[in-house]
VMD Tcl script that builds the backbone (N, CA, C; Angstrom):
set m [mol new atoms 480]
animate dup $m
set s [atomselect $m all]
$s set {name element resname resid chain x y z} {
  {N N UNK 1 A 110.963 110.265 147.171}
  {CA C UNK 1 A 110.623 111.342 146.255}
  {C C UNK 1 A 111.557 112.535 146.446}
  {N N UNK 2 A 111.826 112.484 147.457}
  {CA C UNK 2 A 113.300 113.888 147.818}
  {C C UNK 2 A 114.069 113.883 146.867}
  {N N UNK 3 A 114.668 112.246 147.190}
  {CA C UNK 3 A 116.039 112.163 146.800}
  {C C UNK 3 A 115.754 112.456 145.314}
  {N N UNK 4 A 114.639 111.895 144.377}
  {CA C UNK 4 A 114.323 112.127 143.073}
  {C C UNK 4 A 114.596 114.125 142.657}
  {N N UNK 5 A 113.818 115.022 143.037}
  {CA C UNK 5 A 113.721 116.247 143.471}
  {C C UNK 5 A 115.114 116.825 143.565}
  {N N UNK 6 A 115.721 115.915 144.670}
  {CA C UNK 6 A 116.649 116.531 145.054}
  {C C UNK 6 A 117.969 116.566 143.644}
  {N N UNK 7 A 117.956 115.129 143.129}
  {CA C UNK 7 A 119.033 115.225 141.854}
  {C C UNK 7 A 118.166 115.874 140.525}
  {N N UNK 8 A 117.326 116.382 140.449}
  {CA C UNK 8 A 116.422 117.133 139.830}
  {C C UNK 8 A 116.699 118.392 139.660}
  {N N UNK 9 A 117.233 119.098 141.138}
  {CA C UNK 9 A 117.212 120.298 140.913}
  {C C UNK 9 A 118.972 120.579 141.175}
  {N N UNK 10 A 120.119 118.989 140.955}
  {CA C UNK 10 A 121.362 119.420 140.695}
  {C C UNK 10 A 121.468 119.435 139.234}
  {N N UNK 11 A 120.975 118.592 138.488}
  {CA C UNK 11 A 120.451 119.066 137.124}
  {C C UNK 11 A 120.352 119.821 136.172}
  {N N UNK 12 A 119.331 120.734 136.628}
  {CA C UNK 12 A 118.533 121.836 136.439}
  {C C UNK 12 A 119.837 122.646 136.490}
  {N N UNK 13 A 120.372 123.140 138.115}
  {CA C UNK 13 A 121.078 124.057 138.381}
  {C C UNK 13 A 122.585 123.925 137.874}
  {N N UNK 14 A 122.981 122.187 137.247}
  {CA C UNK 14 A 123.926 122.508 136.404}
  {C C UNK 14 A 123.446 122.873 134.340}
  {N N UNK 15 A 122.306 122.687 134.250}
  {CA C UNK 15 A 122.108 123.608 133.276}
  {C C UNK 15 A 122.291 124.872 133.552}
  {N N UNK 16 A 121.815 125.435 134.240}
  {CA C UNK 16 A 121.978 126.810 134.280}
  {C C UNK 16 A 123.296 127.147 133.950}
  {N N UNK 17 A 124.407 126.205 135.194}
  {CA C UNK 17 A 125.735 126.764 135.052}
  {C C UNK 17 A 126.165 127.042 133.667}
  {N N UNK 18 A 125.993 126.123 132.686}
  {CA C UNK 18 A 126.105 126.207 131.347}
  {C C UNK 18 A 125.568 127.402 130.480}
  {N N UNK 19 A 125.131 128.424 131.336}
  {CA C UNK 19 A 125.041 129.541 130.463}
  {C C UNK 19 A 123.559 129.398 130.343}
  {N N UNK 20 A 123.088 128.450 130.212}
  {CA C UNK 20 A 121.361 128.786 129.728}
  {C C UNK 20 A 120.326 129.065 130.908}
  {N N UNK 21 A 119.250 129.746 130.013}
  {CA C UNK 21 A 118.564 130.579 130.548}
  {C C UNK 21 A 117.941 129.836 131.081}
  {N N UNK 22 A 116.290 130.414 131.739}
  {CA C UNK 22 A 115.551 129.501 132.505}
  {C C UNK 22 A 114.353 129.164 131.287}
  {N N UNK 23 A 114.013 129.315 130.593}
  {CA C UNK 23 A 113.390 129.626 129.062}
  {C C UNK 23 A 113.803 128.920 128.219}
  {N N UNK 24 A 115.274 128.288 128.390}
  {CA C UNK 24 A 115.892 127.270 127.395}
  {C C UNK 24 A 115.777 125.862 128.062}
  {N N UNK 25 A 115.460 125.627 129.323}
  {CA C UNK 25 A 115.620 124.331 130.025}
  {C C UNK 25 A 114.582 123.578 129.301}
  {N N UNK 26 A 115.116 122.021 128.882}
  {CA C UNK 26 A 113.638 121.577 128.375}
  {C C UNK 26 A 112.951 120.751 129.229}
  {N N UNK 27 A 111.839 121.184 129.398}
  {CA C UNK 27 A 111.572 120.377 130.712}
  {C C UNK 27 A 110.654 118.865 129.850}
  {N N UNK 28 A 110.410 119.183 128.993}
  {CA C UNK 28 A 110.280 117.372 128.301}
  {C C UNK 28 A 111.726 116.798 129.036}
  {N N UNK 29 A 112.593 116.867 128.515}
  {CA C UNK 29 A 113.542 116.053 128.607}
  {C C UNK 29 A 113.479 115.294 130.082}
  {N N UNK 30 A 112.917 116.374 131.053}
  {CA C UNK 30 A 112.892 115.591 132.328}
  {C C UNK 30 A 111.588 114.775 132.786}
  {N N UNK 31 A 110.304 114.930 131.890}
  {CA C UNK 31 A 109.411 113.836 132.007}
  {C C UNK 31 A 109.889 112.402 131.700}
  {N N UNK 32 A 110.727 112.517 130.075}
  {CA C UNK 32 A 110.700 111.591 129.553}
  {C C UNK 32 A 111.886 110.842 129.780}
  {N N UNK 33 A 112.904 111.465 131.012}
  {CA C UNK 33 A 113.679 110.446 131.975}
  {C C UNK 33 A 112.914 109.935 133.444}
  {N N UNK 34 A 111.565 110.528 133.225}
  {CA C UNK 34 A 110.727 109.657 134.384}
  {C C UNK 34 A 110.135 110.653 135.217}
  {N N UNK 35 A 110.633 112.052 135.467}
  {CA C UNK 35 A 110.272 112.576 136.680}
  {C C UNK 35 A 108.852 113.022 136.075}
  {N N UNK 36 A 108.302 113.247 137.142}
  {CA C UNK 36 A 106.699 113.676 137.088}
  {C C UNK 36 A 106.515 115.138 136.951}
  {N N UNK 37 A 105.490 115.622 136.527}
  {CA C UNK 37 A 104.731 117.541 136.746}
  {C C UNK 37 A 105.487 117.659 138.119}
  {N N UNK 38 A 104.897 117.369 138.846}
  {CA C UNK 38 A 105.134 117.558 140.477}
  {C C UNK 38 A 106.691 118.023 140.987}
  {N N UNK 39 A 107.203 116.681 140.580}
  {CA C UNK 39 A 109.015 116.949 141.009}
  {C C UNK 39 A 109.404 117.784 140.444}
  {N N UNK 40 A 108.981 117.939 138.980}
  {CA C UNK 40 A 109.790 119.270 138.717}
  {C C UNK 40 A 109.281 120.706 138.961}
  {N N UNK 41 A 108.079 120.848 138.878}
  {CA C UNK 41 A 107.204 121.841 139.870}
  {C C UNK 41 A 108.706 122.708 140.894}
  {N N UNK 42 A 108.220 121.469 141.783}
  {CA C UNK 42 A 108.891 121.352 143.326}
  {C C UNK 42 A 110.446 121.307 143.235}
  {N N UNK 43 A 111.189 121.581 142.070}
  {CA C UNK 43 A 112.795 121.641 142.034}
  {C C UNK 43 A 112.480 123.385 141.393}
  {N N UNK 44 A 111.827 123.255 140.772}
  {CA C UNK 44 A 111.898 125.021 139.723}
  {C C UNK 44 A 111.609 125.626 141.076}
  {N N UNK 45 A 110.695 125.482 142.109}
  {CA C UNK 45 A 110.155 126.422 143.101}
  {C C UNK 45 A 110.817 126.691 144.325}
  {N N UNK 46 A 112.137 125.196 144.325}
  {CA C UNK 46 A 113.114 125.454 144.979}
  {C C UNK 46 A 113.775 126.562 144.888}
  {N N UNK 47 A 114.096 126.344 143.323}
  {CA C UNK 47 A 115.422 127.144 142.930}
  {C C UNK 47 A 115.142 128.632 142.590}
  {N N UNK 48 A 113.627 128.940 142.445}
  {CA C UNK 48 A 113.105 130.152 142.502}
  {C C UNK 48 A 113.211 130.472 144.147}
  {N N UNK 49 A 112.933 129.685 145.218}
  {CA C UNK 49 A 112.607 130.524 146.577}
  {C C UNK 49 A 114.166 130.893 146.749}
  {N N UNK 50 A 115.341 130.236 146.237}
  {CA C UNK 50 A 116.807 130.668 146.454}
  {C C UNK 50 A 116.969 131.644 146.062}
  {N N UNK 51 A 116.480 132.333 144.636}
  {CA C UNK 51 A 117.001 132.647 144.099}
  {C C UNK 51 A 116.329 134.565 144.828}
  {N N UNK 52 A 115.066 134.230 145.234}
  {CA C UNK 52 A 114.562 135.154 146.018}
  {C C UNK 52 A 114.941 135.366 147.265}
  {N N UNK 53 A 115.432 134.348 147.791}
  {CA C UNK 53 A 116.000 134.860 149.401}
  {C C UNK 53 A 117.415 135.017 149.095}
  {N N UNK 54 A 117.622 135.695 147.904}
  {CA C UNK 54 A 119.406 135.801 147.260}
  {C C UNK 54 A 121.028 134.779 147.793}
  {N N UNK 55 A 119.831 133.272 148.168}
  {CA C UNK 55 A 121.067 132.382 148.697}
  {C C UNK 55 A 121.178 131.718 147.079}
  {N N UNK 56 A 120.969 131.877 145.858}
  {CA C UNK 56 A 121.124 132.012 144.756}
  {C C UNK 56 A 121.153 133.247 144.109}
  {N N UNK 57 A 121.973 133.864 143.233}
  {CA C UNK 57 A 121.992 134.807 142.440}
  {C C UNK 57 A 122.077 134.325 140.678}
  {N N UNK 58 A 120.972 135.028 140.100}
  {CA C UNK 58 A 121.428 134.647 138.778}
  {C C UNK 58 A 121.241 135.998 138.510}
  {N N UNK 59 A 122.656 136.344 137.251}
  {CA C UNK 59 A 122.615 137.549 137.010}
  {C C UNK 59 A 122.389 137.291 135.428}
  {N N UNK 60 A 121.544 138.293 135.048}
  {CA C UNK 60 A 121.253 138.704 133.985}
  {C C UNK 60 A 121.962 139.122 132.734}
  {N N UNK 61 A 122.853 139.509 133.323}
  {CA C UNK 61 A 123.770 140.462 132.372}
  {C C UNK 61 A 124.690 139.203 131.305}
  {N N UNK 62 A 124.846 138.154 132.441}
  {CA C UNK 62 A 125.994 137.227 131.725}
  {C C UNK 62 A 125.230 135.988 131.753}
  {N N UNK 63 A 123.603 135.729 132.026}
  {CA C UNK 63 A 122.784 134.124 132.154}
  {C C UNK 63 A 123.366 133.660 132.999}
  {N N UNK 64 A 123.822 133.463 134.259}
  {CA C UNK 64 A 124.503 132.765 134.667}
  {C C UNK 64 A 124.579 132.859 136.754}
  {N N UNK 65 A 123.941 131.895 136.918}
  {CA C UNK 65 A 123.755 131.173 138.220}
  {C C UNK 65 A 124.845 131.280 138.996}
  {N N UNK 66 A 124.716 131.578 140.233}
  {CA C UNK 66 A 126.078 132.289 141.166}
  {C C UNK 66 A 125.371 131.650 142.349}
  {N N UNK 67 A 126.097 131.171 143.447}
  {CA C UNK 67 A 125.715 131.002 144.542}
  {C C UNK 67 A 126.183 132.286 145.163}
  {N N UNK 68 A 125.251 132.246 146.424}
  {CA C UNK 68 A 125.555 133.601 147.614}
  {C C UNK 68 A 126.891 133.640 148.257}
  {N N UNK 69 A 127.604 134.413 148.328}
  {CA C UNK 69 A 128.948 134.116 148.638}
  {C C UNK 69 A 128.489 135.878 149.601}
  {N N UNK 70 A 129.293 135.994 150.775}
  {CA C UNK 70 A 128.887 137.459 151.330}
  {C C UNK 70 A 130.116 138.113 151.056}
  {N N UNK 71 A 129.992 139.490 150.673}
  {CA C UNK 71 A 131.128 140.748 150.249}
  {C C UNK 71 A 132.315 140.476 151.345}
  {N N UNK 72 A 133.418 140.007 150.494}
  {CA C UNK 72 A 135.145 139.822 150.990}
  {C C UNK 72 A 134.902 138.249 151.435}
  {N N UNK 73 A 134.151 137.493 151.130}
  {CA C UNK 73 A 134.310 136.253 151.869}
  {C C UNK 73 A 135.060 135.734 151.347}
  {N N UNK 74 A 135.805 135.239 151.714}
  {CA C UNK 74 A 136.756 133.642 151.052}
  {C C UNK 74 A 136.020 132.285 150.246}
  {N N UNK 75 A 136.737 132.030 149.719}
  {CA C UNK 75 A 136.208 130.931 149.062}
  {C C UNK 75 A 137.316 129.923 149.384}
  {N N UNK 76 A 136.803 128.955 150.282}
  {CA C UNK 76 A 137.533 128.223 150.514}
  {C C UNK 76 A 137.676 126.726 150.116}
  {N N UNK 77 A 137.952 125.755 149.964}
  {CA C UNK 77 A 137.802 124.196 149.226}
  {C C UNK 77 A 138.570 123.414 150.344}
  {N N UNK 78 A 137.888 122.179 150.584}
  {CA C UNK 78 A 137.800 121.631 151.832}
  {C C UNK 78 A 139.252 120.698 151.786}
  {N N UNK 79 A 139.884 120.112 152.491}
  {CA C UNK 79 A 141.057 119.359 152.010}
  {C C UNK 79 A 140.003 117.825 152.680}
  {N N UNK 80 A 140.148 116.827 152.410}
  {CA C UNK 80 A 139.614 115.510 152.554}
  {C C UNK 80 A 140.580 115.293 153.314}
  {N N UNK 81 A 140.626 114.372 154.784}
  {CA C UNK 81 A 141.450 113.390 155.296}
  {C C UNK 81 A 141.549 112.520 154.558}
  {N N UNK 82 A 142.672 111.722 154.956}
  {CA C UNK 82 A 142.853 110.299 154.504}
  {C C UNK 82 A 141.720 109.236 154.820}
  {N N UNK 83 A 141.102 109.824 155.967}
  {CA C UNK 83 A 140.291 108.652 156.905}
  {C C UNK 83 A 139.239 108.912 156.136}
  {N N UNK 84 A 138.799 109.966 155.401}
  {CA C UNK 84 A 137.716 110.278 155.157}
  {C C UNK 84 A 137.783 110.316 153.632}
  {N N UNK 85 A 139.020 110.223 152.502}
  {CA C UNK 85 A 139.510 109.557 151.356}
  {C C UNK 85 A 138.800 107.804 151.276}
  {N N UNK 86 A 139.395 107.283 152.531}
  {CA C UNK 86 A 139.364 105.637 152.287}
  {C C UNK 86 A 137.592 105.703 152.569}
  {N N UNK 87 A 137.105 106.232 152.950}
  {CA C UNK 87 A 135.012 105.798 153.341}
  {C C UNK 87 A 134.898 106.502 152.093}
  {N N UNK 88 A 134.791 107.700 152.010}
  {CA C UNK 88 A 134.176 107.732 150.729}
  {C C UNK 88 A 134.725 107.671 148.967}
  {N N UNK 89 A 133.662 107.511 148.442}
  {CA C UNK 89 A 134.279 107.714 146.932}
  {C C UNK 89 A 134.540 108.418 146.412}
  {N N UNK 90 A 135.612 108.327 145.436}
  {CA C UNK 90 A 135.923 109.677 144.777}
  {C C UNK 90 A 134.954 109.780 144.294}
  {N N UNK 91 A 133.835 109.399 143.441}
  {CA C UNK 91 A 132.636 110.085 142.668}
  {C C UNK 91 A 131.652 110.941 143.627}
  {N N UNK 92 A 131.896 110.410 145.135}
  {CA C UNK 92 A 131.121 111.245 146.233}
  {C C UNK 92 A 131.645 112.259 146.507}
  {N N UNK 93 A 132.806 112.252 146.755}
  {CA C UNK 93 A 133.332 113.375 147.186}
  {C C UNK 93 A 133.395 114.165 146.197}
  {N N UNK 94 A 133.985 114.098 145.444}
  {CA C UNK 94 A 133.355 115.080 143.951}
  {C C UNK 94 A 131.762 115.967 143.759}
  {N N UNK 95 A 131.125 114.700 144.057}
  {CA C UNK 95 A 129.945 115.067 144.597}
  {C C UNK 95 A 128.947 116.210 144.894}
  {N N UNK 96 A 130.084 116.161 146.564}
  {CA C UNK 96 A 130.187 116.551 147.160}
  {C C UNK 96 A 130.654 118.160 147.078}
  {N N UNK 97 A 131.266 118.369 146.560}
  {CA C UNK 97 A 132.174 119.710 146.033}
  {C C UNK 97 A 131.330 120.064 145.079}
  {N N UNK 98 A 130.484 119.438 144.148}
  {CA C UNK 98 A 129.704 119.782 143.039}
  {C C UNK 98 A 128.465 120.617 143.579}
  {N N UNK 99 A 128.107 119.967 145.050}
  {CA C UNK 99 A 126.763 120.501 145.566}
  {C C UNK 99 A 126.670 121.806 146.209}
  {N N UNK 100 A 128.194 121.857 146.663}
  {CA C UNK 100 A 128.711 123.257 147.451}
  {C C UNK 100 A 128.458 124.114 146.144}
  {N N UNK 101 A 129.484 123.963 145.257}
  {CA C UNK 101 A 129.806 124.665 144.000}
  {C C UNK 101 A 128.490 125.513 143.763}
  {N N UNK 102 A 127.163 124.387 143.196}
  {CA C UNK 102 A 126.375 125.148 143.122}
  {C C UNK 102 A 125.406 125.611 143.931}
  {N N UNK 103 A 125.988 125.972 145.328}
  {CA C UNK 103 A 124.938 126.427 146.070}
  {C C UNK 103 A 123.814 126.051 146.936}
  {N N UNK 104 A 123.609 124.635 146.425}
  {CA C UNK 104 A 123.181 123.603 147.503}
  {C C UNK 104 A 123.060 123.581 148.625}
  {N N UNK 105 A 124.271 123.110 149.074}
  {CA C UNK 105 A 124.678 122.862 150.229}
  {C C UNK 105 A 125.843 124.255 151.290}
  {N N UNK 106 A 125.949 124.524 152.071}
  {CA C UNK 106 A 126.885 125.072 152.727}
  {C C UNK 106 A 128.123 124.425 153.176}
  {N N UNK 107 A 129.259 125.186 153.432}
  {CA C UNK 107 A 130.544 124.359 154.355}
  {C C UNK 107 A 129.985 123.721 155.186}
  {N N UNK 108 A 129.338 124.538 156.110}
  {CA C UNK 108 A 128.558 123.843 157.460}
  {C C UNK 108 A 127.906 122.744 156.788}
  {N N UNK 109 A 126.770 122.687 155.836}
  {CA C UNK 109 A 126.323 121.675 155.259}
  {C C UNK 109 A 126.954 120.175 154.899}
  {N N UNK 110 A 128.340 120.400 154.078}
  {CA C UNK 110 A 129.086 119.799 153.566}
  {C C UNK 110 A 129.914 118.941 155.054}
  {N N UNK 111 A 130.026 119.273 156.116}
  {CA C UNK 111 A 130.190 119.367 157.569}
  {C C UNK 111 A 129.698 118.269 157.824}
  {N N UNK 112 A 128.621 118.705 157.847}
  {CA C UNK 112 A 127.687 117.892 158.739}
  {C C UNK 112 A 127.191 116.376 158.000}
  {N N UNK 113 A 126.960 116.614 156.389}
  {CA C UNK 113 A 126.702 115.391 155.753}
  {C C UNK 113 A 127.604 114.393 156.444}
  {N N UNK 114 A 129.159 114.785 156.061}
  {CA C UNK 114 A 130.209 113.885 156.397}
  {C C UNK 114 A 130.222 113.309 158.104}
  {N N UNK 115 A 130.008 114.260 158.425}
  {CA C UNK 115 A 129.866 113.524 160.191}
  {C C UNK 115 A 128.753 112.769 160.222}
  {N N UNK 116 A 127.456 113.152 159.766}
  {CA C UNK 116 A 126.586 112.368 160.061}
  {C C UNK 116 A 126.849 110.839 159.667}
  {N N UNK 117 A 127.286 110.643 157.892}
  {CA C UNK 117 A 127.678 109.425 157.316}
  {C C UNK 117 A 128.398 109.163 158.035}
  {N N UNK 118 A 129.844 109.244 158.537}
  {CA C UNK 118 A 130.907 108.636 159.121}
  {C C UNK 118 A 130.297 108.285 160.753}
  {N N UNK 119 A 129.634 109.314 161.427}
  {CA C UNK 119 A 129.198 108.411 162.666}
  {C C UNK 119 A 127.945 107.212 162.911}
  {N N UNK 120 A 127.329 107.761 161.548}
  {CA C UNK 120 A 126.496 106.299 161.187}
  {C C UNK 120 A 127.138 105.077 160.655}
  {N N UNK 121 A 128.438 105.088 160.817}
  {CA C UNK 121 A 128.873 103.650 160.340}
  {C C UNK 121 A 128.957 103.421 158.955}
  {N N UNK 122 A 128.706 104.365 157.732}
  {CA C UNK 122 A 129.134 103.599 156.562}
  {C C UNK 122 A 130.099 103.366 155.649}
  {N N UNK 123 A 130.289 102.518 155.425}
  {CA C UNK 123 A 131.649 102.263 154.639}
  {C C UNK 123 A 131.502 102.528 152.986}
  {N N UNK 124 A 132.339 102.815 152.271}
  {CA C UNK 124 A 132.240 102.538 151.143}
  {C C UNK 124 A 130.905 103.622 150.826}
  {N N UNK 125 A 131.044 104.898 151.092}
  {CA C UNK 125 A 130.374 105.854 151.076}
  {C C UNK 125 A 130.290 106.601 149.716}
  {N N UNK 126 A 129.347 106.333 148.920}
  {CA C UNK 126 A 129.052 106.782 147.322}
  {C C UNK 126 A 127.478 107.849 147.608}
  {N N UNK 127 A 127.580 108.433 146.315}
  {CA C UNK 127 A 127.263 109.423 145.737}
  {C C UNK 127 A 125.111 109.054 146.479}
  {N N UNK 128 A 124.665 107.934 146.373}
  {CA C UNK 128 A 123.360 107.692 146.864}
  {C C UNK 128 A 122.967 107.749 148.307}
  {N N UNK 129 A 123.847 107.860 149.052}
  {CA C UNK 129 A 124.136 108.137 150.615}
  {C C UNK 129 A 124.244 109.205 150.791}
  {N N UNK 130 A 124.945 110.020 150.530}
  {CA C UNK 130 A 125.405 111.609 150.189}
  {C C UNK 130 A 123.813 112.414 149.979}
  {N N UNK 131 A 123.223 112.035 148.688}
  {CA C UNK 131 A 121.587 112.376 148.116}
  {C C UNK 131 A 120.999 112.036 149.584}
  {N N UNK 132 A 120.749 111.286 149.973}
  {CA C UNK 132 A 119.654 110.635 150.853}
  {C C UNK 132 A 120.150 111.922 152.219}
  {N N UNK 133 A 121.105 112.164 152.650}
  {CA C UNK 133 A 121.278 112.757 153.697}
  {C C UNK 133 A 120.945 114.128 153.338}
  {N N UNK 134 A 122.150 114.711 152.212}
  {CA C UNK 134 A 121.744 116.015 151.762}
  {C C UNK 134 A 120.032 116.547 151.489}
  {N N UNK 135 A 119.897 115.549 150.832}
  {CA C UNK 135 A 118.086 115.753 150.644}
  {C C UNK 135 A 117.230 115.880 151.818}
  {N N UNK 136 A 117.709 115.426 152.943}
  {CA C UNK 136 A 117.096 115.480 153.865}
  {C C UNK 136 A 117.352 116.640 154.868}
  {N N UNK 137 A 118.053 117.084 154.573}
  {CA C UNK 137 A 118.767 118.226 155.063}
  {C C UNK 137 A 118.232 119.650 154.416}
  {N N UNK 138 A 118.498 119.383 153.097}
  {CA C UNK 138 A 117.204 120.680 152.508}
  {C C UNK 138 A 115.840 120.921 152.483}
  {N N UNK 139 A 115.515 119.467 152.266}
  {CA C UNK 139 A 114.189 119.367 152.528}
  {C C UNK 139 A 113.566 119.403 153.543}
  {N N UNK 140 A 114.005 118.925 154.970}
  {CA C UNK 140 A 113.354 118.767 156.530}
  {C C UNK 140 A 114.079 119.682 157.527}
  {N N UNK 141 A 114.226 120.847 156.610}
  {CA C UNK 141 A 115.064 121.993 157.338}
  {C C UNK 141 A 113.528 122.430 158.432}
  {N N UNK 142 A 114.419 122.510 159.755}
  {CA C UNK 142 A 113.695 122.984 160.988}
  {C C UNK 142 A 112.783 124.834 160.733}
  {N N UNK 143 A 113.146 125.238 159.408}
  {CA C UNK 143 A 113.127 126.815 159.959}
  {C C UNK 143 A 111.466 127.080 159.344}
  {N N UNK 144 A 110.874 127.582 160.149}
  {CA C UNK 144 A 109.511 127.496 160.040}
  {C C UNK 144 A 108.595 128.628 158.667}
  {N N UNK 145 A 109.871 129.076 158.063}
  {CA C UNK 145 A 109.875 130.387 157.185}
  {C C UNK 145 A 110.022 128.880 155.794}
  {N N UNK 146 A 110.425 128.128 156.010}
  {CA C UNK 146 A 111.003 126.850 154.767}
  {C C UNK 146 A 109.587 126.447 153.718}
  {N N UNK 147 A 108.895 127.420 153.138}
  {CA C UNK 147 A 107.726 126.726 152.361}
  {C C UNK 147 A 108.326 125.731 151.666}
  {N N UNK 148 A 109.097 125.626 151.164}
  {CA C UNK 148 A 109.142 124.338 150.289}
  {C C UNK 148 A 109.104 122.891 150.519}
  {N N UNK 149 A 108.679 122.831 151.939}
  {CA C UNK 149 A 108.371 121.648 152.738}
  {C C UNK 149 A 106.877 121.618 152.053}
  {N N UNK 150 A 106.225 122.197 152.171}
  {CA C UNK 150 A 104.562 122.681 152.006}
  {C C UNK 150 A 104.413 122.540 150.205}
  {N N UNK 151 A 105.393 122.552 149.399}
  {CA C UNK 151 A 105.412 122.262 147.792}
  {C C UNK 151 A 105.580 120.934 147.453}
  {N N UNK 152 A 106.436 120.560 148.266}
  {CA C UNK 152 A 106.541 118.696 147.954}
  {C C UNK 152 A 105.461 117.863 147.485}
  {N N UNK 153 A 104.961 117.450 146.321}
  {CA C UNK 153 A 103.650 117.172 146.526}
  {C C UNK 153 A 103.752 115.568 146.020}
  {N N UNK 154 A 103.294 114.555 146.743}
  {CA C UNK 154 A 102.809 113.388 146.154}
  {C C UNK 154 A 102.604 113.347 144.765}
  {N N UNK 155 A 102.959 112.089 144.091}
  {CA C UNK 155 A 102.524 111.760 142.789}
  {C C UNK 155 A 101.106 111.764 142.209}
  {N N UNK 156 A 100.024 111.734 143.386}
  {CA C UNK 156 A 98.822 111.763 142.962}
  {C C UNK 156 A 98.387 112.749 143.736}
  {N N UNK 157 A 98.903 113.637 144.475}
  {CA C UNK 157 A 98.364 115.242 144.546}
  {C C UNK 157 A 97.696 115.894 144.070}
  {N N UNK 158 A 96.884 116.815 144.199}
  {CA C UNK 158 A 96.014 117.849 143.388}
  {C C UNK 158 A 96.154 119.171 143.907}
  {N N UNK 159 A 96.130 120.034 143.351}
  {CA C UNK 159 A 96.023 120.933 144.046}
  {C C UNK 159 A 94.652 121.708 143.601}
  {N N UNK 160 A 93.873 121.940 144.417}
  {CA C UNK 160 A 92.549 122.405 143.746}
  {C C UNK 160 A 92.387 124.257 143.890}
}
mol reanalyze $m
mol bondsrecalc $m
mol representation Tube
mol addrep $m
């Protein structure tokens, strides 16, 4: 259910990039590719707790979704090894850069996916490996301030 959630709310947050508001998203469109009340609940409440702890910025003035970048920082873009060209795919690694882009993930983040995959042994490293780790990484974050562990809700959940 993460991993569902998790490409849910790259989605979402590349609508946004597109200029539209949060008022224009249709959220039919995402029942009727399968996802449930719940998942999308639990991706909007993501991208609202970001957008409140300002590791998302959407500014008003222009509609438009900004990741947190801190005053004079660099923006930097990762160079790929060769070693690390031949394991993964170009559609991953792309990916990969897509998740930074919007805020997702961190360098450190982007870091660590890749070490983790490469010291787990997998070859032929695509875009569903990448989800499964990253997702797990946002979602089973250690920091005890992380409600959105506590939003995740089962398909047959209630909340009363």
């Amino acid at each position: 259910m993460q991993e569902k959630i998790f490409e849910l709310i790259v989605n979402i947050l590349n609508e946004m990039q597109e200029k539209k508001e949060f008022n224009e998203i249709d959220i039919n469109k995402y029942t009727s590719e399968g996802y449930t009340r719940a998942e999308i609940n639990t991706a909007f409440a993501w991208i609202f707790s970001k957008i409140e702890s300002s590791e998302l910025i959407y500014n008003e003035k222009d509609k438009k979704l900004k990741s947190f970048k801190a005053p004079g920082a660099a923006s930097s873009h990762r160079v790929y090894h060769r070693f690390e060209k031949n394991l993964f795919t170009r559609e991953a690694l792309g990916y990969l850069i897509q998740l930074k882009e919007l805020g997702i993930i961190s360098e450190l983040d982007e870091e660590s996916i890749i070490d983790k995959l490469i010291s787990a042994g997998y070859k032929d490293i695509g875009i569903d490996e990448i989800k499964m780790i990253a997702s797990s990484m946002v979602f089973l974050s250690d920091d005890p301030d992380n409600k959105i562990n506590r939003l995740i809700l089962q398909n047959n959940d209630t909340i009363n």
